[in-house]
C-alpha positions in Angstrom: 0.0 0.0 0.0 2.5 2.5 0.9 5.2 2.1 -2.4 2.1 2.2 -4.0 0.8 5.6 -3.0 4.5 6.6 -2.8 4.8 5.9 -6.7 2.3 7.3 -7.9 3.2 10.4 -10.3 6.5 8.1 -11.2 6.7 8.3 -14.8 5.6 5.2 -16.4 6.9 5.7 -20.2 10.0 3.4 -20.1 12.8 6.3 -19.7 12.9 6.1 -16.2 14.5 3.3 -13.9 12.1 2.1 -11.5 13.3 0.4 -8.8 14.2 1.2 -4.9 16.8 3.3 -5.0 14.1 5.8 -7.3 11.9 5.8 -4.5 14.1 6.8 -1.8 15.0 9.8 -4.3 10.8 10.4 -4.7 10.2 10.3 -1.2 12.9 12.8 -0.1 11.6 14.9 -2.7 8.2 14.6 -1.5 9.3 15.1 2.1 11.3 18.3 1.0 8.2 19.6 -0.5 6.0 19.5 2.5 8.8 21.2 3.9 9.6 18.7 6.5 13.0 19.7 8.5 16.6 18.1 7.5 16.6 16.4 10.7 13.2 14.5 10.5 13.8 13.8 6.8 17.4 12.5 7.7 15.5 10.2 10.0 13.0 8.8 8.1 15.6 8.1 5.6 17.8 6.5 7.7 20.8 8.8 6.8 23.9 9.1 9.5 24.4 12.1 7.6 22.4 14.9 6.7 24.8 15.2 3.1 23.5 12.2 2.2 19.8 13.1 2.5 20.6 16.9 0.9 21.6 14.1 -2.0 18.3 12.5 -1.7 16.2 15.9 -1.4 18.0 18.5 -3.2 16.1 21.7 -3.5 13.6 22.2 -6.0 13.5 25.6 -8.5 10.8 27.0 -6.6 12.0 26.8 -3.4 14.9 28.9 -4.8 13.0 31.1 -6.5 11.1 31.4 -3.2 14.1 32.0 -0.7 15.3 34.7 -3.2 12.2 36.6 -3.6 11.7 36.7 -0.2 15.1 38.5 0.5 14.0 40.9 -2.0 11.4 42.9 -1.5 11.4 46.5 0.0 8.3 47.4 0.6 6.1 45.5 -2.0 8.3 46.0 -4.8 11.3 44.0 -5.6 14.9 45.0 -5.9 15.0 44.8 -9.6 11.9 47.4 -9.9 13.6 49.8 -6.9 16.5 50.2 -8.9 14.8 50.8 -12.2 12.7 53.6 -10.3 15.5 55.0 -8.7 17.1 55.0 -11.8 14.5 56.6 -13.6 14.5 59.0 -11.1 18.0 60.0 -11.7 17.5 60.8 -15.7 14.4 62.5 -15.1 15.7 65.1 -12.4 
């Protein structure tokens, strides 16, 4: 019941090894996504260290996109769009 739930989403077209070692990659994945901390997912995984399970759950694009957007916004507007005012500013003064 549970590999079978845990597969699900696995892509089924032939390109793709299937197998154990695929699934311990799927589930750290998944646990990453539900943003379930290093040290429970190292756990669950079995890991002595936390490298290994980084391997096993590396981050996905939109968490990075998250965690730079979220260092970037002054005041509802974004870095990128600050400087472009600011700039804009400057030329038209």
């Amino acid at each position: 019941m549970f590999l079978r739930q845990l597969s699900q989403g696995l892509p089924t077209d032939g390109k793709v090894q299937k197998g154990p070692h695929n699934l311990r990659h799927t589930f750290g994945r998944r646990l990453r996504s539900a943003r379930v901390p290093l040290e429970t997912r190292r756990v669950l995984m079995h890991h002595v260290d936390g490298d290994v399970t980084v391997h096993y759950s590396p981050a996905e694009l939109a968490e990075l996109k998250e965690a730079v957007e979220s260092i970037t916004q002054i005041e509802q507007v974004t870095m990128l769009r600050a400087a472009v005012w600011n700039l804009r500013r400057c030329v038209n003064t």
